[in-house]
C-alpha positions in Angstrom: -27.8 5.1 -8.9 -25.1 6.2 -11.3 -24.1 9.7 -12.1 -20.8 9.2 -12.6 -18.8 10.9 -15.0 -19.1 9.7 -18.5 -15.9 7.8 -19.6 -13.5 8.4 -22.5 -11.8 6.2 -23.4 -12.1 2.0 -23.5 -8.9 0.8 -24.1 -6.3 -2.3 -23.2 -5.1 -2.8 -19.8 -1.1 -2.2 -19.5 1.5 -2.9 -16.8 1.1 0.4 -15.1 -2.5 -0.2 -14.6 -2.0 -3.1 -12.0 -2.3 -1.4 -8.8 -5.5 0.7 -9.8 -7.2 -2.5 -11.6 -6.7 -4.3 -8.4 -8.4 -2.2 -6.0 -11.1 -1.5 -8.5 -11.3 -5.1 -8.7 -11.5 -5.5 -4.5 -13.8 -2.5 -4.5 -16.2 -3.9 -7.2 -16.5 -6.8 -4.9 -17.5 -4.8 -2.1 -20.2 -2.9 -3.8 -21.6 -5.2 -6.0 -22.0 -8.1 -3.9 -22.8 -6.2 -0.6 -26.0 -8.1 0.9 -25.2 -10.9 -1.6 -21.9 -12.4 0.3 -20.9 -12.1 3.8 -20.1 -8.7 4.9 -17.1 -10.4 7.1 -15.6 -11.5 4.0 -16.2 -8.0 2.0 -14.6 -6.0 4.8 -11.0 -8.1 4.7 -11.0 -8.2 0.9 -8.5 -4.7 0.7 -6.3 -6.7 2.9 -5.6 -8.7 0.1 -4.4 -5.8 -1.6 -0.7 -6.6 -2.4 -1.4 -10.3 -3.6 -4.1 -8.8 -5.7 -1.5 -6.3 -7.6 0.6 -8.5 -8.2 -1.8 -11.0 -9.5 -2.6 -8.3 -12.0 0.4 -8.2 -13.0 0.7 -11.6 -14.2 -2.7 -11.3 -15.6 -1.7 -8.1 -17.8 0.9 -9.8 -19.0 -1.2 -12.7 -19.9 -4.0 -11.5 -21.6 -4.5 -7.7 -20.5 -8.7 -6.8 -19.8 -10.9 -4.2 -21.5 -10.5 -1.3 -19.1 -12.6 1.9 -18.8 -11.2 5.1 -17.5 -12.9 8.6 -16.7 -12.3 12.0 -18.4 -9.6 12.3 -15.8 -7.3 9.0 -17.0 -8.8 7.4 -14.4 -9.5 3.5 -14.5 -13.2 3.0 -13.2 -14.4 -0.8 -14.4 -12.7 -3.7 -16.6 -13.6 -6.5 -17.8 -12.0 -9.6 -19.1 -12.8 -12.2 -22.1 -11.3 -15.1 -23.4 -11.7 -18.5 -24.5 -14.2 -20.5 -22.4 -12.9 -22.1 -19.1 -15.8 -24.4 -18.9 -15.6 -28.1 -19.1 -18.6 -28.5 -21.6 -17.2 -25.8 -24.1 -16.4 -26.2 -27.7 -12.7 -24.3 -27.6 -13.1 -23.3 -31.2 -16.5 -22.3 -30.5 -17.5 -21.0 -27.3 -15.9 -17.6 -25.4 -16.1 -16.1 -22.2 -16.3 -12.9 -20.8 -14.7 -13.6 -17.5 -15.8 -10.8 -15.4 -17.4 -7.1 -15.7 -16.7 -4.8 -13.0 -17.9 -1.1 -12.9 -17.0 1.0 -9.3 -20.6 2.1 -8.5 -20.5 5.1 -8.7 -20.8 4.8 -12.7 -23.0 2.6 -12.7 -25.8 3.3 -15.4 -23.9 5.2 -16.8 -23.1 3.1 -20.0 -19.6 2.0 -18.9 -20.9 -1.8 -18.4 -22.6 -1.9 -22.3 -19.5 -0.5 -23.8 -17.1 -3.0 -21.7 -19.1 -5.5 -23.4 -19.2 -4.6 -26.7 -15.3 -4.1 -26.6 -15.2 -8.2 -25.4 -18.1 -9.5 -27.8 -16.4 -7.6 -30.8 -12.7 -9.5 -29.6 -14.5 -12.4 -29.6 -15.8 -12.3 -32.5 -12.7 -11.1 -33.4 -11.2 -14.2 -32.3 -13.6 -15.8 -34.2 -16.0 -17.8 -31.4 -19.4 -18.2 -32.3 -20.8 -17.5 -28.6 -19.6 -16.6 -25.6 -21.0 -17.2 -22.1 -20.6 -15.6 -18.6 -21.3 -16.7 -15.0 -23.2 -14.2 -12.5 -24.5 -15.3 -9.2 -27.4 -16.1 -8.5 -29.0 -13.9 -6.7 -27.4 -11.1 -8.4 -30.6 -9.3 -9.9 -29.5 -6.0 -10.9 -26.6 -8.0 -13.1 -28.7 -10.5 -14.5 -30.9 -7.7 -15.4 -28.0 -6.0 -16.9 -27.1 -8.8 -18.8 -30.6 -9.9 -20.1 -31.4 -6.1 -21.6 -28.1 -6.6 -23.3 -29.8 -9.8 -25.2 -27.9 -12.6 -23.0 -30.1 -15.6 -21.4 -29.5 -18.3 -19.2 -28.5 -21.8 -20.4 -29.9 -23.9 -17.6 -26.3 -24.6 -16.7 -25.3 -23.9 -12.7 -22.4 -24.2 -10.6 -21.1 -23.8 -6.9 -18.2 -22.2 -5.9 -16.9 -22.5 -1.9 -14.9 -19.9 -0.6 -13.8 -18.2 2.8 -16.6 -20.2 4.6 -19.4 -19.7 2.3 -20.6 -20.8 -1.0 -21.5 -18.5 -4.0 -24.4 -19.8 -6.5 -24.0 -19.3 -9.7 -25.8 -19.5 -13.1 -24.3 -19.4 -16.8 -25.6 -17.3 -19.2 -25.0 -17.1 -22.9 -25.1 -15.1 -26.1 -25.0 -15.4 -29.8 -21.7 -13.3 -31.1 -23.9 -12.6 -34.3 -25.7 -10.4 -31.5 -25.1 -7.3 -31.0 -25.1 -5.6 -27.8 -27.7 -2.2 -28.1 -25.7 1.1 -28.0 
């Protein structure tokens, strides 16, 4: 697990970024959630390719992502943070971090913790109180992630159906007077 090479640089996403963030995003799904989701639905997920870049667009010009890029310039993980989406949530109070994806190859490799710190310190920022996240279920080496990092569930659960299947999901939450370890 891991070895990857140590990255440089946490930074915004910009326009030119949109073609790399997508596949990094399709790619993260693949590796991540291998075993977890069906593998017939992993293996078409590049043919979505083209809609995913230019969804990326839209969404750097909305509200660009944390990115992390290698030595090299190269973007290996992002992740994305905002106010909450959730239903129950306090706008004023309550932010999200909307997704944290690392290519696995840098995986413990510290590129996860600094994505978020970079979106707990803009929420902060931003001035929310907490933020939350949604991992699946069954996602142990994320919830793991996220628990060492001083997060904890919330009780709160949710389904979401897609291509044929249903992914299980549980909310998690943290205090942004918390400070993710370095």
């Amino acid at each position: 697990m891991g070895g990857g090479s140590p990255t440089n640089e946490i930074r915004r996403g910009r326009p030119e970024d949109a073609a790399r963030l997508a596949w990094v995003h399709l790619r993260t799904w693949q590796q991540a959630y291998a075993g977890l989701i069906p593998d017939s639905y992993l293996d078409g997920l590049m043919e979505l390719l083209p809609d995913r870049t230019e969804r990326w667009r839209r969404w750097l010009e909305e509200a660009p992502p944390w990115v992390a890029a290698s030595d090299a310039g190269q973007i290996i993980g992002f992740a994305g943070c905002g106010p909450s989406r959730d239903e129950d949530a306090t706008p004023s109070v309550t932010g999200e971090i909307s997704g944290i994806y690392v290519l696995a190859e840098h995986w413990d490799t510290g590129v996860g913790r600094r994505l978020t710190q970079a979106c707990l310190a803009s929420l902060r920022e931003a001035g929310f109180a907490e933020a939350t996240l949604w991992v699946l279920d069954r996602n142990v080496r994320a919830r793991r992630f996220y628990e060492r990092g001083g997060w904890l569930p919330d009780g709160a659960t949710k389904d979401d159906a897609r291509g044929g299947f249903t992914l299980h999901e549980v909310r998690y939450r943290i205090g942004l007077h918390h400070r993710v370890p370095s």
